[in-house]
C-alpha positions as CSV (number, residue, x, y, z in Angstrom):
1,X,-5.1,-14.5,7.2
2,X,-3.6,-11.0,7.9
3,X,-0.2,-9.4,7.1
4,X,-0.1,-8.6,10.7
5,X,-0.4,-12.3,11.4
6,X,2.6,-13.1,9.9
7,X,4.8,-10.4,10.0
8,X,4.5,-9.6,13.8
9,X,3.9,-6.2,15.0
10,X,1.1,-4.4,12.7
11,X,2.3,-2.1,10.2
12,X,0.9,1.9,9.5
13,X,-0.1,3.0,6.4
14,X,-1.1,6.8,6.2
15,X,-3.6,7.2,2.9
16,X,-4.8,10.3,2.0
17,X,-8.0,11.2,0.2
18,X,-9.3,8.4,2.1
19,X,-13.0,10.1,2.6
20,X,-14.3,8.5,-0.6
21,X,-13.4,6.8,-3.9
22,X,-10.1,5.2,-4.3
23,X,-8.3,6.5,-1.2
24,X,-11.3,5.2,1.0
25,X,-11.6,1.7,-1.1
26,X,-7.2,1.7,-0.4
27,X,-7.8,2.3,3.1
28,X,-10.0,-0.3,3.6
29,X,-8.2,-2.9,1.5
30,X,-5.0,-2.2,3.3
31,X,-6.8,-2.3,6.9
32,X,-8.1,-6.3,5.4
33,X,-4.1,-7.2,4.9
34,X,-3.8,-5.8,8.7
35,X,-2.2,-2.9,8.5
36,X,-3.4,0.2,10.8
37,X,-4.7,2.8,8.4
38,X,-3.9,6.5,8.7
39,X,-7.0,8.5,7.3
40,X,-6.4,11.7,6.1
41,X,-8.9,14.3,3.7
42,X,-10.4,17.8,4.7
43,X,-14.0,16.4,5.5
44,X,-13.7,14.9,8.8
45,X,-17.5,13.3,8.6
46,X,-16.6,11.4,6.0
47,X,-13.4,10.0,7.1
48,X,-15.2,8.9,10.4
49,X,-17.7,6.9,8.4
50,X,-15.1,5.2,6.6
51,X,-13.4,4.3,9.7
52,X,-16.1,3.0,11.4
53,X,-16.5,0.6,8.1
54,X,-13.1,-0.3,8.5
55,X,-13.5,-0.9,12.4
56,X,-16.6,-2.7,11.8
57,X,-15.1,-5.1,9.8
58,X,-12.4,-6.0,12.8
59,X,-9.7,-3.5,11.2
60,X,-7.9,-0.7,12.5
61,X,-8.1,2.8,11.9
62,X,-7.0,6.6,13.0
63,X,-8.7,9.7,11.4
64,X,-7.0,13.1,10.6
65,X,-8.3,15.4,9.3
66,X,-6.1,17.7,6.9
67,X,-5.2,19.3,3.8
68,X,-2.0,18.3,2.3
69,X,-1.5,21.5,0.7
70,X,-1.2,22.9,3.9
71,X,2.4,22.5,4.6
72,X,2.4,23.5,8.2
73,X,-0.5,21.1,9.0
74,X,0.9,18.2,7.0
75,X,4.3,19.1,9.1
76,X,2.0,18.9,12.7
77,X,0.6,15.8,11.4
78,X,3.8,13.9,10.8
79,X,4.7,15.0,14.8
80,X,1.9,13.3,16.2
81,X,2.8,10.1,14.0
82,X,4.7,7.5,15.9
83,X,5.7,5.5,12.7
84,X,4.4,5.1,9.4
85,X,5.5,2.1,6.8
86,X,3.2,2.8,3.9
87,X,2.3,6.3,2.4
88,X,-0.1,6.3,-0.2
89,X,-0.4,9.8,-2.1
90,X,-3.7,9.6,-3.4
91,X,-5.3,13.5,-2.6
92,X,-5.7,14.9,-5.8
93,X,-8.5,15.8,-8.2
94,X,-9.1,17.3,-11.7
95,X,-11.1,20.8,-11.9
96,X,-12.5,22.2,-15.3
97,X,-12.6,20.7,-19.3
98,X,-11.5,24.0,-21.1
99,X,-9.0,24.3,-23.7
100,X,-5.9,26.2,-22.9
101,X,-7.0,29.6,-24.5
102,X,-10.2,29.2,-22.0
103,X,-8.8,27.6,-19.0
104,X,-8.6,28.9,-15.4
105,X,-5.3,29.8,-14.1
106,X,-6.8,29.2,-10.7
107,X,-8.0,25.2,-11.7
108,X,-4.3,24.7,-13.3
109,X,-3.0,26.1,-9.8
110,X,-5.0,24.2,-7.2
111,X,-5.0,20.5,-9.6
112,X,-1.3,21.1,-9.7
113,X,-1.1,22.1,-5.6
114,X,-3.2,19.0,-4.8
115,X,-1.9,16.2,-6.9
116,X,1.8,18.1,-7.2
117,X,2.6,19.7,-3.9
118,X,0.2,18.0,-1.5
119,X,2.0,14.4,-2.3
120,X,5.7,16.7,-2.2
121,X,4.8,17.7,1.4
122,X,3.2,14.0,2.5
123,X,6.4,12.7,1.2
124,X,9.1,14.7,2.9
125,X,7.3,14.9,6.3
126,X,6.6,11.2,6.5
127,X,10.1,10.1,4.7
128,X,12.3,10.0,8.0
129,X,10.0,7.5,9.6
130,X,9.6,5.5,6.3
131,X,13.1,5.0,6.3
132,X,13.9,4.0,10.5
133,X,10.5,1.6,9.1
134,X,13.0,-0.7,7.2
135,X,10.9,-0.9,4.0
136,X,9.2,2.0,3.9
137,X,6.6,2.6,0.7
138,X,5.8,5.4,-1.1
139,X,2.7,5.0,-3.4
140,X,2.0,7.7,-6.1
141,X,-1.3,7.4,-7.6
142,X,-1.0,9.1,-11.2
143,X,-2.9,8.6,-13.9
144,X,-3.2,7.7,-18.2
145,X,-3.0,10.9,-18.5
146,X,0.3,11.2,-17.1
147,X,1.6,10.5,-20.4
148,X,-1.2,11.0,-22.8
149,X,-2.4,15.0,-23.3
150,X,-6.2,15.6,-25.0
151,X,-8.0,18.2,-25.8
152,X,-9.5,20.1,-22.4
153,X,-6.9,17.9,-20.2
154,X,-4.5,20.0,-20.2
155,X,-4.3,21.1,-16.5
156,X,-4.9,17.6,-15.3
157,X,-2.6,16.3,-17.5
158,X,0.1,18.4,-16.7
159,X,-0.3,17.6,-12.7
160,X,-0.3,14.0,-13.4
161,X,2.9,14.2,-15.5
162,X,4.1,16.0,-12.3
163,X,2.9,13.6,-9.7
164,X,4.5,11.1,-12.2
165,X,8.0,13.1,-12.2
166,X,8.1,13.1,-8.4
167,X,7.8,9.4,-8.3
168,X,10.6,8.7,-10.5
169,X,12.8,10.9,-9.5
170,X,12.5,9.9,-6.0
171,X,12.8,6.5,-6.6
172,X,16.5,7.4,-8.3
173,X,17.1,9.7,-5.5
174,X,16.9,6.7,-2.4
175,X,18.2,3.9,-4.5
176,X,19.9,2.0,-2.2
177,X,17.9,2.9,0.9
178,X,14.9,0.7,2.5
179,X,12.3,2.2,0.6
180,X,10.3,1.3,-2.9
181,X,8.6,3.7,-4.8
182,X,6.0,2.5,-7.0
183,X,3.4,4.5,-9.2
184,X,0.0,3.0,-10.0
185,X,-1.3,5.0,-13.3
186,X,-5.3,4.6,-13.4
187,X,-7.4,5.0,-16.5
188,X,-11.2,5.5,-16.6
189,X,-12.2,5.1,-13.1
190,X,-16.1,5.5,-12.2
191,X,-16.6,7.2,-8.9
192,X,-19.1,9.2,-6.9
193,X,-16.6,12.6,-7.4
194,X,-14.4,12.8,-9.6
195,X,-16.0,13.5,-13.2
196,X,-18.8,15.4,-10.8
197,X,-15.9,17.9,-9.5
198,X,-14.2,18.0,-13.4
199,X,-17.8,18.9,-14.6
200,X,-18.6,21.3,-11.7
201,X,-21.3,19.7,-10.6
202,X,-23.2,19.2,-13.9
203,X,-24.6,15.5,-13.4
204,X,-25.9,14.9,-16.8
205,X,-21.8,15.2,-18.4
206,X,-20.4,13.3,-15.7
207,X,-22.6,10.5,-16.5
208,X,-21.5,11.0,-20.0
209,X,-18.1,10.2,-19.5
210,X,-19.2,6.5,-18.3
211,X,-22.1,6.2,-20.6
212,X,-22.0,2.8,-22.9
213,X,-18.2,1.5,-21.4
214,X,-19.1,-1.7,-20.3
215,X,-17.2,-1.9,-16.9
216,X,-15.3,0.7,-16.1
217,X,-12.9,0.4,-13.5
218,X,-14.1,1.0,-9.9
219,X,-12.4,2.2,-6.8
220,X,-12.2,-1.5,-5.5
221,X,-10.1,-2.4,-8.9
222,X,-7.5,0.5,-8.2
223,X,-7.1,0.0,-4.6
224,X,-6.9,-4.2,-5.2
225,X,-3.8,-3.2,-7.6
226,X,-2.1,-0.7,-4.4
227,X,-2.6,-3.5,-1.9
228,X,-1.1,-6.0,-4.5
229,X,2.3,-3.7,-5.2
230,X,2.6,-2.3,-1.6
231,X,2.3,-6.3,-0.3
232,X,5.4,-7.6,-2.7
233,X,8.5,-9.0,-0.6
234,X,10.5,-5.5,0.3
235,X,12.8,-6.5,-2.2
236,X,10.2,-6.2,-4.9
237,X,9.7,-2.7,-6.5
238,X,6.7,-2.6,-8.9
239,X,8.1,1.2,-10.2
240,X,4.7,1.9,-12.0
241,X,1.7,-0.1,-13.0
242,X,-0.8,0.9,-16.0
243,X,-4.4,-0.2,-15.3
244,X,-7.4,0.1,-17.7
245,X,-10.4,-1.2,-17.7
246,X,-10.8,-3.7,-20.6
247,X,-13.0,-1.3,-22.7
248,X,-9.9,1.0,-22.6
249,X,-6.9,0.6,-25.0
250,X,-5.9,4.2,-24.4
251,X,-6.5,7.7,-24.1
252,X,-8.8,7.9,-26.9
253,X,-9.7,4.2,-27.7
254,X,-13.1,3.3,-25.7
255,X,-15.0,0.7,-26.5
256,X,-18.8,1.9,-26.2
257,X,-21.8,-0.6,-26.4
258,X,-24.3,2.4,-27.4
């Protein structure tokens, strides 16, 4: 049975980074609860094709396009929203391995405006109608390596500690108002994209990353853990959630068959 069933009058969720991976898998977990999901990524192809997935499957769901580290278009976008319950700030991306003597200012810049900014402008132009919502949720999709640095993660680690900084200080910020804020903290997550972007491309170390861990995580598994917090009884705040895949005890502790 659906949330919407229940609850009465279906609830919006915007997600963004919903043309693939986890955002997409979130979109169409939350469109399965009954909620009416928001799309939002800069390819508007793909966001349509995940749509018509979720509409397919007797869900409902609104594409738009957009950047979020375009402040002036996230601002237009919140203006054409009517309401919005459930924001999940999940654009982001890592960009380059090099050390710190080696890395690209430019890669440090654009991971941090994604995963840093983007969410900061998603948040503040959607907060006014997560609050008239009555529970309003704010979902901030970090990572491990929020807290743990390694060698060439340095730019991706240093976003995620900021995504992860946003999240907790918002959450002290509306204590007391009709909003959660909760922080789901992936590990190793295989998707079509993401080690593909960090390795520019290069297929063959991509692979690597994955190679021997029996069962990494998938985009499903993340998105399964979102629906799960955001779903709690309003006055149930999951303020962050850690998940690994089995093979996983940290950072630097994989379990490898070969």
């Amino acid at each position: 049975m659906r949330t919407a069933d229940v609850k009465g009058p279906v609830r919006t969720a915007v997600v963004t980074g919903a043309s693939s991976g986890i955002g997409a898998a979130t979109a169409r977990a939350l469109a399965r609860e009954g909620f009416e999901v928001v799309l939002t990524a800069r390819r508007a192809d793909r966001l349509e094709s995940v749509a018509k997935e979720i509409r397919n499957d007797g869900g409902a769901a609104r594409v738009f396009p957009l950047d979020v580290t375009d402040r002036e278009a996230v601002l237009a976008f919140a203006e054409q929203l009517p309401t919005c319950d459930v924001l999940v700030n999940n654009a982001g991306g890592a960009y380059g391995t090099e050390h710190i003597e080696n890395a690209d200012p430019g890669d440090w810049r654009s991971m941090y405006e994604v995963n840093v900014v983007g969410a900061l402008h998603m948040t503040q132009a959607l907060l006014p109608s997560l609050r008239a919502s009555g529970d309003g949720v704010v979902v901030v999709l970090s990572s491990t390596a929020s807290f743990t640095c390694y060698e060439g993660g340095g730019g991706y680690s240093a976003a995620k500690h900021g995504a992860h900084v946003l999240a907790e200080t918002l959450r002290l910020e509306v204590c007391g108002e009709p909003l959660r804020v909760i922080e789901i903290a992936p590990g190793m997550v295989q998707t079509e994209e993401f080690s593909l972007n960090r390795y520019r491309g290069d297929l063959s170390r991509a692979d690597a990353v994955y190679a021997g861990v029996p069962d990494p995580l998938v985009a499903e598994d993340v998105a399964d853990v979102v629906t799960w917090a955001v779903t709690r009884p309003p006055h149930v705040n999951i303020d962050l959630l850690v998940v690994r895949p089995r093979a996983q005890a940290a950072q630097h502790k994989v379990h490898r068959t070969s």
